[in-house]
FIKEVEX-12679 format. One record per residue: residue number from 1; residue in three letters; chain; x, y, z of N, C-alpha, C, O, CB in turn. Coordinates in steps of 0.2 Angstrom, whole numbers, plus 5000, padded with zeros to 4 digits. Glycine has a CB too. Example, Ala and Ser with C-alpha at 12.3 -4.5 7.8 and 13.67 -1.06 7.14 Angstrom:
FIKEVEX-12679
+-----+-----+----+------+------+------+------+------+------+------+------+------+------+------+------+------+------+------+
:   i :  aa : ch :   nu :   nv :   nw :  cau :  cav :  caw :   cu :   cv :   cw :   ou :   ov :   ow :  cbu :  cbv :  cbw :
+-----+-----+----+------+------+------+------+------+------+------+------+------+------+------+------+------+------+------+
:   1 : Ala :  A : 5066 : 4972 : 5039 : 5062 : 4978 : 5039 : 5066 : 4984 : 5039 : 5071 : 4983 : 5042 : 5057 : 4978 : 5045 :
:   2 : Ser :  A : 5064 : 4989 : 5035 : 5068 : 4995 : 5036 : 5064 : 5000 : 5039 : 5067 : 5006 : 5040 : 5070 : 4997 : 5029 :
+-----+-----+----+------+------+------+------+------+------+------+------+------+------+------+------+------+------+------+
end
This chain:
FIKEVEX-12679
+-----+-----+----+------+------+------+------+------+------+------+------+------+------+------+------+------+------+------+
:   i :  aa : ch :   nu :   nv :   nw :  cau :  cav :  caw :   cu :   cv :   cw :   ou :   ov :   ow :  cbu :  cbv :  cbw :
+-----+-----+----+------+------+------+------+------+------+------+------+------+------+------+------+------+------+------+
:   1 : Unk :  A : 4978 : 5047 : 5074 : 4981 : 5041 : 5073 : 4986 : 5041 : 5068 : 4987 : 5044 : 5063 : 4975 : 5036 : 5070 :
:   2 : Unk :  A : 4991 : 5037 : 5070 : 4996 : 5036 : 5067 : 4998 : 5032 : 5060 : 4995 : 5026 : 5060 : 4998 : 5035 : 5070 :
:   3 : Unk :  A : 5002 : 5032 : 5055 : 5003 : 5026 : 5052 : 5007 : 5021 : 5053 : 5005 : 5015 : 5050 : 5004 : 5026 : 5047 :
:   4 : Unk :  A : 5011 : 5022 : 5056 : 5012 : 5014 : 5060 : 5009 : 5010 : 5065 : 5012 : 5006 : 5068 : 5017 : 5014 : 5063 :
:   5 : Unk :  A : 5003 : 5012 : 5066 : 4997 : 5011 : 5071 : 4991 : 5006 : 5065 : 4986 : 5002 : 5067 : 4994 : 5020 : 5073 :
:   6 : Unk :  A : 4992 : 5008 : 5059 : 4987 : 5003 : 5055 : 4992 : 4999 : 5047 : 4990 : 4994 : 5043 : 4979 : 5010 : 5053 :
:   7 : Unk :  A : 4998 : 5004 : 5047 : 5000 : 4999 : 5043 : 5001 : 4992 : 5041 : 5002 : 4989 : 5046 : 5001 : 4999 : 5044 :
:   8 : Unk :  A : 5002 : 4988 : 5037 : 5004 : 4983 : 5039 : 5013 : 4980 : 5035 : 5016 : 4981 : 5030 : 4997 : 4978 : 5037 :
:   9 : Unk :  A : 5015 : 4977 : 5040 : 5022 : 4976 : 5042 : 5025 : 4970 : 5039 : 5030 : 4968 : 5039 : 5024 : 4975 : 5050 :
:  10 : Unk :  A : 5021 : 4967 : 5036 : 5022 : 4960 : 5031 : 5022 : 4963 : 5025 : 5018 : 4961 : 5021 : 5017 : 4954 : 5032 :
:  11 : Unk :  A : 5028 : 4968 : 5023 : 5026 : 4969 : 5017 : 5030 : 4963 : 5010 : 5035 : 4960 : 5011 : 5028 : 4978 : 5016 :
:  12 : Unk :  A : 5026 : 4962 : 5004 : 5028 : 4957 : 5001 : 5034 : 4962 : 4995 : 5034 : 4968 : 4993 : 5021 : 4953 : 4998 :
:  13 : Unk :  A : 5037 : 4959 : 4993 : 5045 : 4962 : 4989 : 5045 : 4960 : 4985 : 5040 : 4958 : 4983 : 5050 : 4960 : 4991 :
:  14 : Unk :  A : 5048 : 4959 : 4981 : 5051 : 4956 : 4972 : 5057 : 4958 : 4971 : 5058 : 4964 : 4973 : 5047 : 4959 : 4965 :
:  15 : Unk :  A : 5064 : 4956 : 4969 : 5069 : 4961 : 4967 : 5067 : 4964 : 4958 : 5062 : 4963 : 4955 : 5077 : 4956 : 4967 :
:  16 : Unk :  A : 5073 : 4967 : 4958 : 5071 : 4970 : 4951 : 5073 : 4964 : 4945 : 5070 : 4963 : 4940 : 5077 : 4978 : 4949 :
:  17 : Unk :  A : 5078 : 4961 : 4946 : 5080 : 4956 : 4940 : 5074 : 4949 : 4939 : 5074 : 4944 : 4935 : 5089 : 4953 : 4942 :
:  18 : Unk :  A : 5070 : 4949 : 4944 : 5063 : 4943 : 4945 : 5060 : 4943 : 4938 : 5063 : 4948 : 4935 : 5056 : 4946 : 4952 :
:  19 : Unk :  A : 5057 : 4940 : 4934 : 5054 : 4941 : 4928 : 5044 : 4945 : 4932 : 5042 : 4946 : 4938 : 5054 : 4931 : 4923 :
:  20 : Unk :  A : 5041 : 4946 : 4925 : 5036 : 4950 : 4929 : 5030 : 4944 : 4927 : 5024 : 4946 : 4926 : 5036 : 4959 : 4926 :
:  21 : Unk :  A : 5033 : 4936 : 4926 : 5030 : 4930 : 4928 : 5029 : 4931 : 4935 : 5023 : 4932 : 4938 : 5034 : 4925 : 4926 :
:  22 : Unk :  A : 5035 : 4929 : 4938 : 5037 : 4929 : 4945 : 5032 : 4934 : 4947 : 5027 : 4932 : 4949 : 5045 : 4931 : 4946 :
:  23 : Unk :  A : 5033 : 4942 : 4946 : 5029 : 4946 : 4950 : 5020 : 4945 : 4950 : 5016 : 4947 : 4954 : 5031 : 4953 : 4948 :
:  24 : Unk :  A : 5019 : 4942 : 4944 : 5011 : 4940 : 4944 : 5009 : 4934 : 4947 : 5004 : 4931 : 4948 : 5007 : 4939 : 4936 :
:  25 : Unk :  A : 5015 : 4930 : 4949 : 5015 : 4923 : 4952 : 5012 : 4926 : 4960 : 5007 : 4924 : 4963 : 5025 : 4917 : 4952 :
:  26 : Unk :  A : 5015 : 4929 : 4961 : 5019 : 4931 : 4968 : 5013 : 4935 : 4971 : 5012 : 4935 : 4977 : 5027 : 4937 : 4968 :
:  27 : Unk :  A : 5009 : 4939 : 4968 : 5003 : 4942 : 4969 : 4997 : 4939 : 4969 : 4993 : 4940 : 4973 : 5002 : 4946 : 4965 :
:  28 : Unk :  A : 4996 : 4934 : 4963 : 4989 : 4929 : 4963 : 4990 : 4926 : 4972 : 4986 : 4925 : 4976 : 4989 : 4922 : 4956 :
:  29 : Unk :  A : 4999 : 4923 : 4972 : 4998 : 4918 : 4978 : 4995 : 4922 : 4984 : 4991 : 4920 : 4987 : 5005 : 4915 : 4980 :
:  30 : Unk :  A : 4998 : 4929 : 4987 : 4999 : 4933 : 4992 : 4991 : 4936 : 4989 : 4991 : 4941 : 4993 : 5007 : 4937 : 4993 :
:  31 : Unk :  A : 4986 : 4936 : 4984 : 4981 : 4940 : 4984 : 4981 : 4947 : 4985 : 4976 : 4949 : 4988 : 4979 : 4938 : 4988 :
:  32 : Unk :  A : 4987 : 4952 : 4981 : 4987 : 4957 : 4981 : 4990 : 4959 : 4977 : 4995 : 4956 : 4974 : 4989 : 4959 : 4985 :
:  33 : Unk :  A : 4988 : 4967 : 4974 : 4989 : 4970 : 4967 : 4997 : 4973 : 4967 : 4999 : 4976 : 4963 : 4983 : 4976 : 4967 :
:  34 : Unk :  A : 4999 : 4972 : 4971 : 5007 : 4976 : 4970 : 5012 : 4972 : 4975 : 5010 : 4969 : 4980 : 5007 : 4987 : 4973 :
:  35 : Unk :  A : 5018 : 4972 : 4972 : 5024 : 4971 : 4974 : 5030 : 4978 : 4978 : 5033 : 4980 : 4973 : 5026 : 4967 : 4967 :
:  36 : Unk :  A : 5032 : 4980 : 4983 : 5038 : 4984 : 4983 : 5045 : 4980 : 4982 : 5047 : 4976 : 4985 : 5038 : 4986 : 4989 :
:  37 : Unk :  A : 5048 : 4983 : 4975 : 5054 : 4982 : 4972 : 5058 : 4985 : 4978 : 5057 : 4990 : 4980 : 5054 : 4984 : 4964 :
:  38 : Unk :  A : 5062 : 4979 : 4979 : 5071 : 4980 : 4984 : 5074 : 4977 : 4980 : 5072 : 4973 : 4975 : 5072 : 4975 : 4992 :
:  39 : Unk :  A : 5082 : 4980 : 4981 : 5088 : 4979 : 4979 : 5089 : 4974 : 4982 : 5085 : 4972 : 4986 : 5092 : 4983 : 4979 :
:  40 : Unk :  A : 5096 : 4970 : 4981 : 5102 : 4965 : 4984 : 5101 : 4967 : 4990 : 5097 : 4964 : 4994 : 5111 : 4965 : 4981 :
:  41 : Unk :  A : 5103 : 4974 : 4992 : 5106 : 4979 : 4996 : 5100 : 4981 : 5001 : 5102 : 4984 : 5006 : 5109 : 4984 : 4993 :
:  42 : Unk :  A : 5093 : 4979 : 4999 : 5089 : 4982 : 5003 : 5085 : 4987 : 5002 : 5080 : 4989 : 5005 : 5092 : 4983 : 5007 :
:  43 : Unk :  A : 5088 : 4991 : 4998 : 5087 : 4997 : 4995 : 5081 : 4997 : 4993 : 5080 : 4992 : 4989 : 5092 : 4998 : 4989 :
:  44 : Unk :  A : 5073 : 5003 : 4994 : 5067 : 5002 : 4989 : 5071 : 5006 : 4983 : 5075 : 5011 : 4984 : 5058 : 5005 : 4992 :
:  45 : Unk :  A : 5068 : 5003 : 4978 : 5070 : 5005 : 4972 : 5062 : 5006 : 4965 : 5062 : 5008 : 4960 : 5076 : 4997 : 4970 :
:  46 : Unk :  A : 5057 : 5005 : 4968 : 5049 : 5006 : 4966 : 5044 : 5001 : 4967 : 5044 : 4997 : 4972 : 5049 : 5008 : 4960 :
:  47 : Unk :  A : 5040 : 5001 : 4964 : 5035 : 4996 : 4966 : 5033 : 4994 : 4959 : 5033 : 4998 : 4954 : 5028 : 5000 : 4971 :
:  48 : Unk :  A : 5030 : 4989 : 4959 : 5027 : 4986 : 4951 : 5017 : 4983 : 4954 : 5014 : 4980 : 4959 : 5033 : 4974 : 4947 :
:  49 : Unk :  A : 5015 : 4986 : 4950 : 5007 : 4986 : 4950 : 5003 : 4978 : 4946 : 5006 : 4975 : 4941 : 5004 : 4994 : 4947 :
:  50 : Unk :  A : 4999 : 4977 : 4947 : 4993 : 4976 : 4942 : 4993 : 4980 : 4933 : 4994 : 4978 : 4927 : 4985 : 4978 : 4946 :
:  51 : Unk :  A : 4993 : 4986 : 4936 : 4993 : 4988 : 4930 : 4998 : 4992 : 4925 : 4998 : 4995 : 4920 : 4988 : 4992 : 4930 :
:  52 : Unk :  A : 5005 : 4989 : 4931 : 5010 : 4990 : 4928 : 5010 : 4983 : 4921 : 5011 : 4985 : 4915 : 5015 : 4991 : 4935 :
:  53 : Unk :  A : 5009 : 4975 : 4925 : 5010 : 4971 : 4922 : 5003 : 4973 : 4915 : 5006 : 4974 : 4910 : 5011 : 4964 : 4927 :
:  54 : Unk :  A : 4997 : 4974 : 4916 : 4992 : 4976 : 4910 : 4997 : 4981 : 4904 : 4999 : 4979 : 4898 : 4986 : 4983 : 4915 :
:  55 : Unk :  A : 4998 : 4985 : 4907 : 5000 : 4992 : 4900 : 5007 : 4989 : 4897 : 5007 : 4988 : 4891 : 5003 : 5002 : 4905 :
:  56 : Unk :  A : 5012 : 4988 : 4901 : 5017 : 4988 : 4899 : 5021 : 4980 : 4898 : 5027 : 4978 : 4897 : 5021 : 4993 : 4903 :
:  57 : Unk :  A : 5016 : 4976 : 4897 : 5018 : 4968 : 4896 : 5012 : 4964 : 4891 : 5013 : 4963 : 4885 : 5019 : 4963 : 4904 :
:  58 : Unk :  A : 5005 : 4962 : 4894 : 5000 : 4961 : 4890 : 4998 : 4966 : 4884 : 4998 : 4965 : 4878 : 4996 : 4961 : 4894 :
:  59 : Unk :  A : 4995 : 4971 : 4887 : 4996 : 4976 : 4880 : 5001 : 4976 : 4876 : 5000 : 4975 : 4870 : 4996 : 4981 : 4881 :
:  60 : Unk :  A : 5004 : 4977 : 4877 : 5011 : 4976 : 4873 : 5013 : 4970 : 4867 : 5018 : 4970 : 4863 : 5015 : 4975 : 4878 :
:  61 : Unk :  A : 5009 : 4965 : 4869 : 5009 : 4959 : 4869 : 5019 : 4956 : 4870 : 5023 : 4953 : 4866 : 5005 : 4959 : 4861 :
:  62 : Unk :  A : 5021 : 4957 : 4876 : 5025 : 4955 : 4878 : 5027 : 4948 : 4881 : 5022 : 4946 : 4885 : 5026 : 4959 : 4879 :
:  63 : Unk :  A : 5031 : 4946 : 4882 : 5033 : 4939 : 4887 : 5034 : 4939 : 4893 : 5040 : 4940 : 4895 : 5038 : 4934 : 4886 :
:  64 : Unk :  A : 5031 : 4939 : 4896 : 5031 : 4938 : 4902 : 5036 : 4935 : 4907 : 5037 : 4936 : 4913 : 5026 : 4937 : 4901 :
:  65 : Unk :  A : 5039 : 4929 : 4902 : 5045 : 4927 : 4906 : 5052 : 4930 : 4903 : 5057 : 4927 : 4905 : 5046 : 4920 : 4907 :
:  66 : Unk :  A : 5051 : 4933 : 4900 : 5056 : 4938 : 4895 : 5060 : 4945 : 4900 : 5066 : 4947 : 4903 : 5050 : 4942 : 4888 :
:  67 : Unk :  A : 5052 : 4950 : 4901 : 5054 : 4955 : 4904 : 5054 : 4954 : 4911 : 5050 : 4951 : 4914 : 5050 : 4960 : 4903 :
:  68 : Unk :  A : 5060 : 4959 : 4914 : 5061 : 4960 : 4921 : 5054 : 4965 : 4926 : 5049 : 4968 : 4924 : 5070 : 4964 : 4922 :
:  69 : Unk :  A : 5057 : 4964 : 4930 : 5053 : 4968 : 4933 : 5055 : 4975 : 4934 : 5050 : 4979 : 4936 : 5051 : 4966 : 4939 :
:  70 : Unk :  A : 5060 : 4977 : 4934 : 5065 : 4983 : 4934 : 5060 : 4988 : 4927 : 5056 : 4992 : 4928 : 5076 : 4980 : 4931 :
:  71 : Unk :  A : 5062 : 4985 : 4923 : 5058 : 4987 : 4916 : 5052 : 4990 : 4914 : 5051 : 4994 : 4909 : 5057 : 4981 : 4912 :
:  72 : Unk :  A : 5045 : 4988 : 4921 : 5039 : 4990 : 4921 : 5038 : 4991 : 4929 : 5032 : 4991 : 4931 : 5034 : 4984 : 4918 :
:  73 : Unk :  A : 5041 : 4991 : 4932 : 5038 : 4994 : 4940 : 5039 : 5004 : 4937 : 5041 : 5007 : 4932 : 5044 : 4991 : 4950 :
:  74 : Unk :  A : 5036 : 5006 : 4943 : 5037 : 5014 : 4945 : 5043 : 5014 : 4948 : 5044 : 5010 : 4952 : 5032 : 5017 : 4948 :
:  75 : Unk :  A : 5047 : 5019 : 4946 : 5053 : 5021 : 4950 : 5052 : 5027 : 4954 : 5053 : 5028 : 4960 : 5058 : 5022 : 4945 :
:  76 : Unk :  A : 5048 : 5032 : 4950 : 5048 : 5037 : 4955 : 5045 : 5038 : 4960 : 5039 : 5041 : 4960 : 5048 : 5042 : 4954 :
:  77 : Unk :  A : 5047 : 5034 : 4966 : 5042 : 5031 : 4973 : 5040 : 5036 : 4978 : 5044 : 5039 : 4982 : 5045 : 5025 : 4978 :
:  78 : Unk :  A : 5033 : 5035 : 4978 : 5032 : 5041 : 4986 : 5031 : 5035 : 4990 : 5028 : 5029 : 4990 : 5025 : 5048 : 4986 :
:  79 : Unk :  A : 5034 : 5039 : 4995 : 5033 : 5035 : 5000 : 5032 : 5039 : 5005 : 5031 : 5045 : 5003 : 5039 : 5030 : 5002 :
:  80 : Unk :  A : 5032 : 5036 : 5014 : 5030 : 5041 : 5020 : 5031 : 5038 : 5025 : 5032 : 5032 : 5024 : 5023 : 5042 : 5021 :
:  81 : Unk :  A : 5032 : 5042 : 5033 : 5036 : 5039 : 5037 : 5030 : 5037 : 5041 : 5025 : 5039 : 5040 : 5040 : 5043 : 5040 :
:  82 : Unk :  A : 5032 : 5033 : 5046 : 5027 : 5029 : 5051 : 5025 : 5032 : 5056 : 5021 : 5030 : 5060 : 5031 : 5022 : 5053 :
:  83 : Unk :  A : 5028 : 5040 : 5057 : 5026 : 5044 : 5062 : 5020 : 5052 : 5060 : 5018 : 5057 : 5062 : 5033 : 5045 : 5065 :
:  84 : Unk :  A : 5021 : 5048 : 5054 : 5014 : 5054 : 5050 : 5008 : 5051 : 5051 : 5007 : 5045 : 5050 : 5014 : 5054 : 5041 :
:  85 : Unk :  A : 5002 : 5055 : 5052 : 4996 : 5054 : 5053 : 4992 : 5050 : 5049 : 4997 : 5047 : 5046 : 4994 : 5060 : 5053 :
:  86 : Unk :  A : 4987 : 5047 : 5048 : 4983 : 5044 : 5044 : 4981 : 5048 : 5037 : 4981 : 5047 : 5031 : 4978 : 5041 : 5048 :
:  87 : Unk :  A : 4980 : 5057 : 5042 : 4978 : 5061 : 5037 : 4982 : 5062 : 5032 : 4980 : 5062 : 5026 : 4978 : 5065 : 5039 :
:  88 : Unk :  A : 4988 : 5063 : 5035 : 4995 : 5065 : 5031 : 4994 : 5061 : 5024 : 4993 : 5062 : 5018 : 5002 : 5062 : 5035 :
:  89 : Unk :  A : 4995 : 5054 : 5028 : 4995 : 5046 : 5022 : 4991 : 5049 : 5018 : 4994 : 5054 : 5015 : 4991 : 5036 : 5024 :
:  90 : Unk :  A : 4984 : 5050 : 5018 : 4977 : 5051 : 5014 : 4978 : 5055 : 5008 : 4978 : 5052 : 5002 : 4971 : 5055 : 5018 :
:  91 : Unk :  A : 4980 : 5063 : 5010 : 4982 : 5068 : 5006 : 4989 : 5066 : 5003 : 4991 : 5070 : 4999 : 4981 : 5074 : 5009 :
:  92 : Unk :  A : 4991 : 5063 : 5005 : 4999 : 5059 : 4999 : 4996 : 5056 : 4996 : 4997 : 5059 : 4991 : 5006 : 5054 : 5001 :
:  93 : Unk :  A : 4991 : 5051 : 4995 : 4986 : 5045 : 4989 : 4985 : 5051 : 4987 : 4990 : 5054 : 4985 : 4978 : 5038 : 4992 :
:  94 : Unk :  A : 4979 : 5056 : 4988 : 4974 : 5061 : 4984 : 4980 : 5064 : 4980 : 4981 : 5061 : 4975 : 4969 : 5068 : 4988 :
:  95 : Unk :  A : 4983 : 5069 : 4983 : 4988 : 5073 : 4977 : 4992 : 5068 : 4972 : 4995 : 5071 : 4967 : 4994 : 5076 : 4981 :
:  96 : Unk :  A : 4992 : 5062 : 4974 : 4998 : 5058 : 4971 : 4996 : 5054 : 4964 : 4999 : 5051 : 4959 : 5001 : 5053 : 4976 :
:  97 : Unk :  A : 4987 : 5054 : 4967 : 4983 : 5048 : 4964 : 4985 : 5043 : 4963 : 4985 : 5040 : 4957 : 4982 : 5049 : 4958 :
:  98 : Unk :  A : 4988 : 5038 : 4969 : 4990 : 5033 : 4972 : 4988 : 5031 : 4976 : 4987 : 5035 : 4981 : 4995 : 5033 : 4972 :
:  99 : Unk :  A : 4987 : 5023 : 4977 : 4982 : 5019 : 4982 : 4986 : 5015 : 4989 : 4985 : 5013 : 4994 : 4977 : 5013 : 4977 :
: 100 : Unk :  A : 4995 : 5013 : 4983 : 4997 : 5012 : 4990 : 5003 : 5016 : 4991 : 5006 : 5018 : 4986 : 4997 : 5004 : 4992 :
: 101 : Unk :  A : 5006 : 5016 : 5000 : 5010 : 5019 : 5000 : 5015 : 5016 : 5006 : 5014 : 5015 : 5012 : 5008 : 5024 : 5001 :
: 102 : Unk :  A : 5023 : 5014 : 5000 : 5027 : 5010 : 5006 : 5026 : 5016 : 5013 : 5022 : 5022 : 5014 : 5039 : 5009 : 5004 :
: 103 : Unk :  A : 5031 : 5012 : 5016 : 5029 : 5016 : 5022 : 5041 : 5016 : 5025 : 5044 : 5010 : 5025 : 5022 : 5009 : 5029 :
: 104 : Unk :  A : 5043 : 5021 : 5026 : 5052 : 5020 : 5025 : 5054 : 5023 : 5029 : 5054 : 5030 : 5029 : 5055 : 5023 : 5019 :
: 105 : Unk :  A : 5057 : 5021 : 5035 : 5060 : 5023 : 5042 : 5068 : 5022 : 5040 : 5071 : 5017 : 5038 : 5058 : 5017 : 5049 :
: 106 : Unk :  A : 5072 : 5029 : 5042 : 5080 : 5027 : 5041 : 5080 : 5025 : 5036 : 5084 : 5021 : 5034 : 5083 : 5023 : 5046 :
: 107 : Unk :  A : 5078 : 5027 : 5033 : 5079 : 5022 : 5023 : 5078 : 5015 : 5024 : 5082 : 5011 : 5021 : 5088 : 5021 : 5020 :
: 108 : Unk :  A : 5075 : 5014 : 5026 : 5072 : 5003 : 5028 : 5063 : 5004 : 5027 : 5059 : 5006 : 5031 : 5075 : 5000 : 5040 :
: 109 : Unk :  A : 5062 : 5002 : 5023 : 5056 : 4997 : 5022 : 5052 : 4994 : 5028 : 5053 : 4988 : 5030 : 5059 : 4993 : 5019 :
: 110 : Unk :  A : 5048 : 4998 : 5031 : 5045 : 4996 : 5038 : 5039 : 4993 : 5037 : 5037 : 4990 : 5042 : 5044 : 5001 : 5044 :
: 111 : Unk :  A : 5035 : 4995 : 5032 : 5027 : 4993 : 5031 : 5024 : 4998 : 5022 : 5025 : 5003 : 5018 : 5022 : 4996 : 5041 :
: 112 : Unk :  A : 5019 : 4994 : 5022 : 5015 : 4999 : 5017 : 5007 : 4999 : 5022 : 5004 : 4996 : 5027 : 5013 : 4994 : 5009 :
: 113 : Unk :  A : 5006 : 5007 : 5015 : 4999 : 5008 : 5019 : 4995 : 5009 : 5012 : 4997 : 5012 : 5007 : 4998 : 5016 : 5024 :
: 114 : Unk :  A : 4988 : 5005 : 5012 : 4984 : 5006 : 5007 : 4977 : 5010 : 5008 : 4976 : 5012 : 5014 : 4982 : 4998 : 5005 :
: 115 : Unk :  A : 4973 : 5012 : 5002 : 4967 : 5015 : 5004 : 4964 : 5012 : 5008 : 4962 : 5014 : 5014 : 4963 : 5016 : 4998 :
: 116 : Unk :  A : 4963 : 5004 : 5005 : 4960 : 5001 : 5008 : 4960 : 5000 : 5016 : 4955 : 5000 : 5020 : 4959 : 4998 : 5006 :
: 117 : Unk :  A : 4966 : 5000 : 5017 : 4968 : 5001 : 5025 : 4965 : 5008 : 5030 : 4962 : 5007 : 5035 : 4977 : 5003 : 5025 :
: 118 : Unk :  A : 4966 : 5014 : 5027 : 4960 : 5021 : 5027 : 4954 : 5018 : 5028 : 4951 : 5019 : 5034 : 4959 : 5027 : 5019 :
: 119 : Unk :  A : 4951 : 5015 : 5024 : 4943 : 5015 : 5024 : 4942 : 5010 : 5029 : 4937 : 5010 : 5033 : 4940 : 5013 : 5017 :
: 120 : Unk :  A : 4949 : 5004 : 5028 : 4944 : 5000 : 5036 : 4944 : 5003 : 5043 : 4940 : 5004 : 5046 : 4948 : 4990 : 5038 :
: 121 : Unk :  A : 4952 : 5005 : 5043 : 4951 : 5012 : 5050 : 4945 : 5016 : 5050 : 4942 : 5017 : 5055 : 4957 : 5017 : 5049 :
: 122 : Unk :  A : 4944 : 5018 : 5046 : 4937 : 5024 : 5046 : 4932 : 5018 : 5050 : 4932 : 5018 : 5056 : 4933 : 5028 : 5037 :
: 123 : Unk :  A : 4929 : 5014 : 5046 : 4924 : 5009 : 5048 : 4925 : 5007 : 5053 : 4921 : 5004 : 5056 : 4922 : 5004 : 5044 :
: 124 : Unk :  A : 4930 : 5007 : 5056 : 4930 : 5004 : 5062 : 4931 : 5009 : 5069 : 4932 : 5007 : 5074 : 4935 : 4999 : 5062 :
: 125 : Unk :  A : 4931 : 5014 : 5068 : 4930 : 5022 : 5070 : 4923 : 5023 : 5071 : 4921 : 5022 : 5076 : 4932 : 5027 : 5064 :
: 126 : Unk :  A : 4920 : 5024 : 5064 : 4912 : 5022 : 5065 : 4908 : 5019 : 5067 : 4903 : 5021 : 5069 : 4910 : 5022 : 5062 :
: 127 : Unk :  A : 4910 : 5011 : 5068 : 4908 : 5005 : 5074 : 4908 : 5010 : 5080 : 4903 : 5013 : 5082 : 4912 : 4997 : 5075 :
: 128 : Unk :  A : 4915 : 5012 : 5083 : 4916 : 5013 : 5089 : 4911 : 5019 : 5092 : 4909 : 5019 : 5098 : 4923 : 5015 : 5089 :
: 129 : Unk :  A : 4912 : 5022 : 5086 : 4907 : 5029 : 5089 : 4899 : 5028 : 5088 : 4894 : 5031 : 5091 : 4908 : 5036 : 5084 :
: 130 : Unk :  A : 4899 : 5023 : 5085 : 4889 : 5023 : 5086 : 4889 : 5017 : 5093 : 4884 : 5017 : 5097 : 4884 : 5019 : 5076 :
: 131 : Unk :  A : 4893 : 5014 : 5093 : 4892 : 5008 : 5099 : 4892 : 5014 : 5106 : 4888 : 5015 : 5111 : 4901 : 5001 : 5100 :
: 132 : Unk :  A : 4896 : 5017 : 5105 : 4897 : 5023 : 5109 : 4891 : 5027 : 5114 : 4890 : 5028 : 5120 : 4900 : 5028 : 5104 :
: 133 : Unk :  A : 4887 : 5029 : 5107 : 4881 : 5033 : 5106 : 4875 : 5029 : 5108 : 4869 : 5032 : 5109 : 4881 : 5035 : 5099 :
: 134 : Unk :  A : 4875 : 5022 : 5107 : 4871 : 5017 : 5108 : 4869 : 5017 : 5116 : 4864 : 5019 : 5120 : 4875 : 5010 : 5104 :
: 135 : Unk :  A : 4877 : 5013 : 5119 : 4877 : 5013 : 5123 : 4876 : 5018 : 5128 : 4877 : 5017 : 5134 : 4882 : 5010 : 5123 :
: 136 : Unk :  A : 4875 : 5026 : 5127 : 4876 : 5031 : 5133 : 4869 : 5032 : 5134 : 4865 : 5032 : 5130 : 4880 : 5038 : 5131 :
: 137 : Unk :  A : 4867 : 5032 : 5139 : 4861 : 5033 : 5142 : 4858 : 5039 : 5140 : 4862 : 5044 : 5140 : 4860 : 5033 : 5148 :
: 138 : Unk :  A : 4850 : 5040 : 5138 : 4848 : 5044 : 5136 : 4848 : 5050 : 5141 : 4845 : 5049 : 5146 : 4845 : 5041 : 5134 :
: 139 : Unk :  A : 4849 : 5056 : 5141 : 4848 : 5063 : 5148 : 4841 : 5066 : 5143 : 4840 : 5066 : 5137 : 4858 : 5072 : 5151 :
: 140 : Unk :  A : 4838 : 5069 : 5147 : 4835 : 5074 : 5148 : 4835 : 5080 : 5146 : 4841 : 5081 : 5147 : 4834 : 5074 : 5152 :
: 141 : Unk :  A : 4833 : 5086 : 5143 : 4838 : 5089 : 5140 : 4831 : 5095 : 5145 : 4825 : 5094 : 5143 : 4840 : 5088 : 5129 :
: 142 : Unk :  A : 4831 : 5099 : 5149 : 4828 : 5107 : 5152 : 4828 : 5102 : 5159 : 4829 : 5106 : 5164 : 4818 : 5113 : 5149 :
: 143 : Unk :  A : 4828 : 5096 : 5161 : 4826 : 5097 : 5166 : 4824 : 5089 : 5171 : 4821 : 5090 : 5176 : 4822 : 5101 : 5164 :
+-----+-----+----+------+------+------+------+------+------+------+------+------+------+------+------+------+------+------+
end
């Protein structure tokens, strides 16, 4: 299986000059822990997390409508192509110790892939195969 096969293609965005108000606004609404940072231009430029806004704003005891988002996302972004395996995705999170991953065709922003995305594929892999197993009639095994 592929990752553009379980991706998902609505990915949500922030630019870098947004305040990292804006990016916790933007995540309570849309119900998710990270934002991919784009440029004017289109450009991925990194991603800002949950715990990006934790370490490097609350802790901090910083304002939050003060700091950009440029300031506290990750820059150095891994990303992956939409024609790499699921496997592939998996062991990019493990080596990387990262949960999500844009997904970058031609240099354009086509989708992200999360763990959680892995694990519901799997479970629904495993529905398929025990329905599978359920459904097959029982044979006889010498005879």
């Amino acid at each position: 299986m592929l990752v553009k096969e379980v991706m998902t293609t609505d990915v949500k965005t922030i630019r870098p000059e947004d305040t990292v108000k804006t990016l916790a606004e933007e995540m309570v609404k849309n119900r998710i822990g990270s934002l991919v940072v784009v440029s004017g231009s289109g450009e991925v430029v990194g991603i800002a997390t949950e715990r990006d806004i934790i370490e490097d704003v609350i802790l901090l005891g910083k304002d939050p409508e003060e700091v950009k988002v440029q300031e506290v996302m990750t820059k150095e972004l891994i990303t992956i192509n939409p024609s790499n395996t699921l496997e592939e995705a998996a062991d990019v999170m493990v080596n990387h110790k990262i949960k999500k991953l844009p997904v970058i065709e031609r240099g354009r922003l086509v989708g992200i892939i999360t763990a959680t995305d892995l694990i519901a594929y799997e479970n629904k892999l495993v529905e398929k195969i025990a329905h599978l197993i359920m459904a097959s009639p029982l044979r006889r095994i010498g005879g």
